[in-house]
N, CA, C and O atoms as a GROMACS GRO file, in nm:
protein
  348
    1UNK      N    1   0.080  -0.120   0.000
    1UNK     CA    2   0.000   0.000   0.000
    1UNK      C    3   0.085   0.126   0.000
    1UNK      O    4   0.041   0.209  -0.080
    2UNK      N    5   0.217   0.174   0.081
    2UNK     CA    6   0.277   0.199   0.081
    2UNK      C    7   0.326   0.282  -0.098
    2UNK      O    8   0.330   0.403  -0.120
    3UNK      N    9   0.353   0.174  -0.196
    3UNK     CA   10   0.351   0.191  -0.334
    3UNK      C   11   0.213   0.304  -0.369
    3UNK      O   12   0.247   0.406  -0.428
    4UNK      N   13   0.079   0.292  -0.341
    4UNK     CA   14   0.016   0.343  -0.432
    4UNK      C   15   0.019   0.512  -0.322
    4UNK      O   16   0.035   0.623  -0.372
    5UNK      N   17   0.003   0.491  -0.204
    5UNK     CA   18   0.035   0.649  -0.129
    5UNK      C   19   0.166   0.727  -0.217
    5UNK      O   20   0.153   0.846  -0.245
    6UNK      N   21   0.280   0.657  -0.256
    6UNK     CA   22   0.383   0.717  -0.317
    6UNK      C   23   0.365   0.754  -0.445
    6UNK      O   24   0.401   0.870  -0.468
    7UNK      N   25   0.319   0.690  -0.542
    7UNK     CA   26   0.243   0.702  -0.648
    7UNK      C   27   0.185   0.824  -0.662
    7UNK      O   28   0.243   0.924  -0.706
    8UNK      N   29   0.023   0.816  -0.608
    8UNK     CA   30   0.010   0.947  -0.570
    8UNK      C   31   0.052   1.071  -0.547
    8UNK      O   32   0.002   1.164  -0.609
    9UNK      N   33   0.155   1.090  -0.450
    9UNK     CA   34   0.192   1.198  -0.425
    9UNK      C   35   0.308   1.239  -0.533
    9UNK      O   36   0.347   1.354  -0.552
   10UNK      N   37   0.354   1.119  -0.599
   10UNK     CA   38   0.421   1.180  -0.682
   10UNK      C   39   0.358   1.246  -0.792
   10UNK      O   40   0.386   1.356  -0.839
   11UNK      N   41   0.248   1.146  -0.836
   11UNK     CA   42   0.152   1.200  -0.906
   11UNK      C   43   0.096   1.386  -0.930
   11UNK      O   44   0.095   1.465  -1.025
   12UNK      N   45   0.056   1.392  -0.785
   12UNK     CA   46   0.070   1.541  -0.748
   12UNK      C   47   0.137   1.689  -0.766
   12UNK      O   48   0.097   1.805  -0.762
   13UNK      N   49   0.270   1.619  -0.788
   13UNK     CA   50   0.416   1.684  -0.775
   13UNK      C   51   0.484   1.687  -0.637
   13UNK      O   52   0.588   1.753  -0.630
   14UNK      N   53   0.443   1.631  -0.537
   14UNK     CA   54   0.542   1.567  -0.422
   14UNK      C   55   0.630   1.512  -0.453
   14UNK      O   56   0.631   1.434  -0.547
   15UNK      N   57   0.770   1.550  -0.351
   15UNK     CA   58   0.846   1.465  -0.325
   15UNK      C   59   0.880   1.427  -0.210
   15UNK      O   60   0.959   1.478  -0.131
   16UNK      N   61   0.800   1.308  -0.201
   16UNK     CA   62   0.780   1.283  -0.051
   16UNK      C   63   0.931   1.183  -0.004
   16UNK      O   64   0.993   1.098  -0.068
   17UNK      N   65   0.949   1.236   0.124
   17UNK     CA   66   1.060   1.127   0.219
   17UNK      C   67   0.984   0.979   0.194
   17UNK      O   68   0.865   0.949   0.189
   18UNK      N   69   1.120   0.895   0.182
   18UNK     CA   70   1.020   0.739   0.209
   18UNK      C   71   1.135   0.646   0.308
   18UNK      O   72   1.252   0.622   0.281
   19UNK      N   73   1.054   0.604   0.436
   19UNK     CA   74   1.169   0.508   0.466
   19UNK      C   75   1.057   0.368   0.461
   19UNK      O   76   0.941   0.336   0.487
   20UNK      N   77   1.138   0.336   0.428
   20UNK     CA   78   1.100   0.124   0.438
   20UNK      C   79   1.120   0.105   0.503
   20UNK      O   80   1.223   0.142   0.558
   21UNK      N   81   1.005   0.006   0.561
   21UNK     CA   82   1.029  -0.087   0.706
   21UNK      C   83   1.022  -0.218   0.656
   21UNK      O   84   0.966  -0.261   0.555
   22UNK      N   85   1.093  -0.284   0.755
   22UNK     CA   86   1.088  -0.443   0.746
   22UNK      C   87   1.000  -0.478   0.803
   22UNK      O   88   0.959  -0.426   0.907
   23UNK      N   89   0.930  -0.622   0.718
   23UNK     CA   90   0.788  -0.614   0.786
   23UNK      C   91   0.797  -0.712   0.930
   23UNK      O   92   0.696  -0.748   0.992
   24UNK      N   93   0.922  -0.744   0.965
   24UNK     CA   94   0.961  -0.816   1.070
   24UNK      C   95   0.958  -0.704   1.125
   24UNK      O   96   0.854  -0.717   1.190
   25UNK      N   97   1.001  -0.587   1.152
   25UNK     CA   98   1.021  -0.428   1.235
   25UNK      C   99   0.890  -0.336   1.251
   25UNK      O  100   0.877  -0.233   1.317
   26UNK      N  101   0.791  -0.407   1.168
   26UNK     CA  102   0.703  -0.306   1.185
   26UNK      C  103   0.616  -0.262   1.335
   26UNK      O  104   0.531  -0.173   1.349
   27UNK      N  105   0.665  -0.350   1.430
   27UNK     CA  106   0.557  -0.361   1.563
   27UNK      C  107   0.646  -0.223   1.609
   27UNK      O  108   0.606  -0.108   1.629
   28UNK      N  109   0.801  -0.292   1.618
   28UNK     CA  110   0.888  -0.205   1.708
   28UNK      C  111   0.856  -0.039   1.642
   28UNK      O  112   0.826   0.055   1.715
   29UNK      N  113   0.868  -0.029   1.499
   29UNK     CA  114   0.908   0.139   1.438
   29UNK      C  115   0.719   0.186   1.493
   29UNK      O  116   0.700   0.284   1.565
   30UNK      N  117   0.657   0.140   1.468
   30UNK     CA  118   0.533   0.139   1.483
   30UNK      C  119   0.483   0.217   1.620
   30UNK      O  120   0.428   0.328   1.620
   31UNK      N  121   0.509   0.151   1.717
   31UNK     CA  122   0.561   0.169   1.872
   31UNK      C  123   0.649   0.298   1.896
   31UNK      O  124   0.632   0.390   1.977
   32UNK      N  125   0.723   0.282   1.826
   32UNK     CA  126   0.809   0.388   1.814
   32UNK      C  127   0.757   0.516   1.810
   32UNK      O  128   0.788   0.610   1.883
   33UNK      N  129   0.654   0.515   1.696
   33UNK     CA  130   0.660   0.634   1.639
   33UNK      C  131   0.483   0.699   1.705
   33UNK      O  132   0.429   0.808   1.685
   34UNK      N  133   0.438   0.589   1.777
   34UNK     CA  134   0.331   0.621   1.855
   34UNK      C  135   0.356   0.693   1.928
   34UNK      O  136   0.289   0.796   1.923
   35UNK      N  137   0.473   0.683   2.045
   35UNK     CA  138   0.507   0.712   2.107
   35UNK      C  139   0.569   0.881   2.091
   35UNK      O  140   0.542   0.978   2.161
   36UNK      N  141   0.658   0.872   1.972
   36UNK     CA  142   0.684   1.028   1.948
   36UNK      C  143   0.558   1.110   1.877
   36UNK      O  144   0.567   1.232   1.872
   37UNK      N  145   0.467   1.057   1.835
   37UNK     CA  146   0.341   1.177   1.820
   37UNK      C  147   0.261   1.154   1.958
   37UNK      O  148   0.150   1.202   1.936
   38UNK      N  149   0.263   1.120   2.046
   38UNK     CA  150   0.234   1.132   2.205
   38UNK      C  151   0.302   1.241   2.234
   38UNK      O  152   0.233   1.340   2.262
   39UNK      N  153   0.420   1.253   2.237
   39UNK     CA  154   0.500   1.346   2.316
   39UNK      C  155   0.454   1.450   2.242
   39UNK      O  156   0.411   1.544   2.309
   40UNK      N  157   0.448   1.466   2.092
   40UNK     CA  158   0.375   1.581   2.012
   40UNK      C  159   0.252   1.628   2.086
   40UNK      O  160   0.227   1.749   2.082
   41UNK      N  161   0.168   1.544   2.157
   41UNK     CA  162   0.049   1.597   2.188
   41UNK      C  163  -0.080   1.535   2.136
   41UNK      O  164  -0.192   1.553   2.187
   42UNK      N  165  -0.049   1.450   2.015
   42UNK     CA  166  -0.152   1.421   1.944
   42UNK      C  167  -0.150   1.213   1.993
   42UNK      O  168  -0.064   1.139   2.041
   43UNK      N  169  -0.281   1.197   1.952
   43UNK     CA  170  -0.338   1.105   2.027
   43UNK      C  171  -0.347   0.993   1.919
   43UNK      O  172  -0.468   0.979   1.904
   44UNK      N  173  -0.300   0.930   1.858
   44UNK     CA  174  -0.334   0.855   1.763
   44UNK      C  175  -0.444   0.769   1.735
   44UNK      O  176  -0.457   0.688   1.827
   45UNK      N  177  -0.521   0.755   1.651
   45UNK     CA  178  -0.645   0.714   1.664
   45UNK      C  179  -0.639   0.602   1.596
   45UNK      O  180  -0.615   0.602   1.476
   46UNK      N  181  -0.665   0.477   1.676
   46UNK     CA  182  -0.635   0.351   1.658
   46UNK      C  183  -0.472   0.287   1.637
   46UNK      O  184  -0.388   0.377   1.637
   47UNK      N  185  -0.432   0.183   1.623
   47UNK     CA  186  -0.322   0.134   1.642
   47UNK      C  187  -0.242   0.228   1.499
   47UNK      O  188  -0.313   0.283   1.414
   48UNK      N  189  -0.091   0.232   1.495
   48UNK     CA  190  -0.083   0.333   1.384
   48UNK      C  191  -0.050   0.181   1.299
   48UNK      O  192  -0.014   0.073   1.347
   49UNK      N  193  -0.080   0.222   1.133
   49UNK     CA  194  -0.064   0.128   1.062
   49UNK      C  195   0.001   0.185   0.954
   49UNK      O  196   0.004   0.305   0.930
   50UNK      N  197   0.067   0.075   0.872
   50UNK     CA  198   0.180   0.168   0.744
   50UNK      C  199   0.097   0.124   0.628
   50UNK      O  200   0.027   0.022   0.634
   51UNK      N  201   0.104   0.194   0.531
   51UNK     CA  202   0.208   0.363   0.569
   51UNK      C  203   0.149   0.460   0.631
   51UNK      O  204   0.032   0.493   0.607
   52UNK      N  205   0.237   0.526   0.736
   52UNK     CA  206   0.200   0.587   0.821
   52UNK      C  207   0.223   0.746   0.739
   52UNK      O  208   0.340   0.784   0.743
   53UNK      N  209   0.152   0.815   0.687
   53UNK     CA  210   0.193   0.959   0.632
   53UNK      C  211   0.175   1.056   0.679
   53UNK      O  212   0.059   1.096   0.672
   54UNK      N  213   0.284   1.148   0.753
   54UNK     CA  214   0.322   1.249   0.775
   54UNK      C  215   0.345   1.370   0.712
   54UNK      O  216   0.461   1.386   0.672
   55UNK      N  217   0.268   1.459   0.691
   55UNK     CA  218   0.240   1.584   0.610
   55UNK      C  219   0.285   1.709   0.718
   55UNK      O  220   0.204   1.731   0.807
   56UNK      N  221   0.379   1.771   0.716
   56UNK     CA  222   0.423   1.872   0.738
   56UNK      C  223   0.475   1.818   0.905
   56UNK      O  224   0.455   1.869   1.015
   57UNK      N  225   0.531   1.725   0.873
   57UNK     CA  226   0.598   1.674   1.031
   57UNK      C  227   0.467   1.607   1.128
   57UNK      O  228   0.486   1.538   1.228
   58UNK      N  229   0.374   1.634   1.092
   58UNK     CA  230   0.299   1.535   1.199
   58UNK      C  231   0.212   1.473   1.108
   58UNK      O  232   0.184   1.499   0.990
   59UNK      N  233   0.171   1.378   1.193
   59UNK     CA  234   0.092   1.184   1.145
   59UNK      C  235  -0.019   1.277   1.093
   59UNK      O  236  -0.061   1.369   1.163
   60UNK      N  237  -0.069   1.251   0.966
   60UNK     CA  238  -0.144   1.234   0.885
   60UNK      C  239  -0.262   1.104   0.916
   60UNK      O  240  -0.377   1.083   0.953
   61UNK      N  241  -0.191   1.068   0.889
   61UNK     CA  242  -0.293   0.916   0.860
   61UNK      C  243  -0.217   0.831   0.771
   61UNK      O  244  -0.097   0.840   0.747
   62UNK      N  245  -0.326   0.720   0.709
   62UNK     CA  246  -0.297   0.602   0.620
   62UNK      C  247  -0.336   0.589   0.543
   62UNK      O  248  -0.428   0.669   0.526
   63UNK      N  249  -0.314   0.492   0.426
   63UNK     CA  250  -0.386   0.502   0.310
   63UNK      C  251  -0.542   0.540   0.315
   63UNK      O  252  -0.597   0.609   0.229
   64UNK      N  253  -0.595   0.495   0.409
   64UNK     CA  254  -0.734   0.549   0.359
   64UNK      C  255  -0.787   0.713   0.387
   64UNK      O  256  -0.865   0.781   0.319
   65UNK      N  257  -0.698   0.753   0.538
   65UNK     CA  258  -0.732   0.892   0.493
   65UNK      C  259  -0.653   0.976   0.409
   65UNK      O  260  -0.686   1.094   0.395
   66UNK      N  261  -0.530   0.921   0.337
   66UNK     CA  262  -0.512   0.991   0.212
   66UNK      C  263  -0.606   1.003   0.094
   66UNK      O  264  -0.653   1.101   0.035
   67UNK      N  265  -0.617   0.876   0.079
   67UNK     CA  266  -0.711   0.869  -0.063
   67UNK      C  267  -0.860   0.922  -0.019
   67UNK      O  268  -0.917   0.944  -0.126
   68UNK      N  269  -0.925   0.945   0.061
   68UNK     CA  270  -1.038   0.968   0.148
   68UNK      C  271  -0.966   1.138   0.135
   68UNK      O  272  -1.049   1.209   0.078
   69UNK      N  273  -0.859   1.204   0.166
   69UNK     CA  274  -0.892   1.364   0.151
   69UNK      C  275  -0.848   1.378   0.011
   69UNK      O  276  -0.878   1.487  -0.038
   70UNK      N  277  -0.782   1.296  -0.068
   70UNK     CA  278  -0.748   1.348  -0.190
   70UNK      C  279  -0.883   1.319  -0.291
   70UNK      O  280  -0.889   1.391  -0.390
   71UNK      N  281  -0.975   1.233  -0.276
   71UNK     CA  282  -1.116   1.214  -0.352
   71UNK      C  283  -1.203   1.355  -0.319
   71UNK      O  284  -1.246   1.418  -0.415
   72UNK      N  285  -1.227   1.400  -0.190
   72UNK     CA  286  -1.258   1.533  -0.121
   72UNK      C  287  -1.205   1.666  -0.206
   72UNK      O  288  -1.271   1.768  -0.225
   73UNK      N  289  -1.070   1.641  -0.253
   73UNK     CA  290  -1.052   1.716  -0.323
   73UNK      C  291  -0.981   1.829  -0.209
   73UNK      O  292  -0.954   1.940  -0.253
   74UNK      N  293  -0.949   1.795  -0.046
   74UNK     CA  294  -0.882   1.840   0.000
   74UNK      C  295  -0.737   1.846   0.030
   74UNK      O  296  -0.689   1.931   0.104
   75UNK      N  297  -0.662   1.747  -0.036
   75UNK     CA  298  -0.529   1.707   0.004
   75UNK      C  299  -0.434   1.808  -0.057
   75UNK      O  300  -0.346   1.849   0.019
   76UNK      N  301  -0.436   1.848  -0.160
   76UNK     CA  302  -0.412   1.975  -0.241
   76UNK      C  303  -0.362   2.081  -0.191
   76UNK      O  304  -0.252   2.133  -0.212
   77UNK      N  305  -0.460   2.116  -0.113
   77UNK     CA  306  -0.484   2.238  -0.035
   77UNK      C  307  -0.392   2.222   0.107
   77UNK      O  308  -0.344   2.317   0.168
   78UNK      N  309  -0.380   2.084   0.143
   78UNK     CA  310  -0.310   2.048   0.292
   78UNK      C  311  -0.178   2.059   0.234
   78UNK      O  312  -0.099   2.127   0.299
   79UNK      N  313  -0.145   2.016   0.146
   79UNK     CA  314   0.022   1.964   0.102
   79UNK      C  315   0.052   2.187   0.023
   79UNK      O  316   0.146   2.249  -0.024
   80UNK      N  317  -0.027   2.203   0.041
   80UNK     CA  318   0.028   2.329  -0.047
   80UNK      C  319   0.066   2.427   0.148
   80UNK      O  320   0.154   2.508   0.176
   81UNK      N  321  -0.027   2.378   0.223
   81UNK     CA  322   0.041   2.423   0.319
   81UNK      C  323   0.104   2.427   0.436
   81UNK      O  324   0.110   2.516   0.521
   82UNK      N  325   0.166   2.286   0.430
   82UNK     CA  326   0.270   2.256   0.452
   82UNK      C  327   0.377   2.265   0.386
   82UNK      O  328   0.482   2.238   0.445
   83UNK      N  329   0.379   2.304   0.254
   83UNK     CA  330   0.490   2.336   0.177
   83UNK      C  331   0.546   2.236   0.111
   83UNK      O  332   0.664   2.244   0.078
   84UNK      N  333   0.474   2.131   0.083
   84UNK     CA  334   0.538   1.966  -0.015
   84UNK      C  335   0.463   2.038  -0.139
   84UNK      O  336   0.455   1.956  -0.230
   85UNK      N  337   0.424   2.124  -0.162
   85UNK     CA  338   0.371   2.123  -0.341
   85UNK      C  339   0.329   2.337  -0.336
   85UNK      O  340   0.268   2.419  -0.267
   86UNK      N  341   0.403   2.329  -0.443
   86UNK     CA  342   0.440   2.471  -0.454
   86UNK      C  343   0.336   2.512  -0.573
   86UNK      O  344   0.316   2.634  -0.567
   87UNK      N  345   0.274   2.460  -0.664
   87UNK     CA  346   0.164   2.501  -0.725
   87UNK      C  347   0.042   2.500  -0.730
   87UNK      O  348  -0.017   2.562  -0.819
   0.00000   0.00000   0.00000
């Protein structure tokens, strides 16, 4: 899934960061990274699952609320301000 979120955004004109996880690693980075959007403040809603997308430094969501704000016709508008898409 991972593939079609990247797709996308390239699609867009993003150039999004990508790190790969091993899917043996995914509990630990997973855990991980719960934990540092905690300390952010923000509460993650449900277990986090990959790909985990991060739009302007904080958790976004996952494939479905990407494709879910980019059908909305809102994602556009999010990535233009955060500064991943300049047109």
């Amino acid at each position: 899934m991972s593939h079609v979120v990247n797709r996308l955004l390239l699609g867009l004109g993003v150039n999004p960061a990508v790190y790969e996880v091993e899917e043996n690693d995914e509990a630990a980075v997973a855990t991980q990274l719960e934990a540092t959007v905690r300390r952010e403040g923000v509460e993650p809603q449900g277990n986090l699952q990959f790909p985990a997308v991060f739009i302007g430094g904080k958790l976004f969501g996952g494939l479905d609320r990407i494709m879910a704000t980019h059908i909305s016709g809102e994602l556009v508008p999010i990535l233009k301000q955060a500064g991943a898409l300049w047109l």
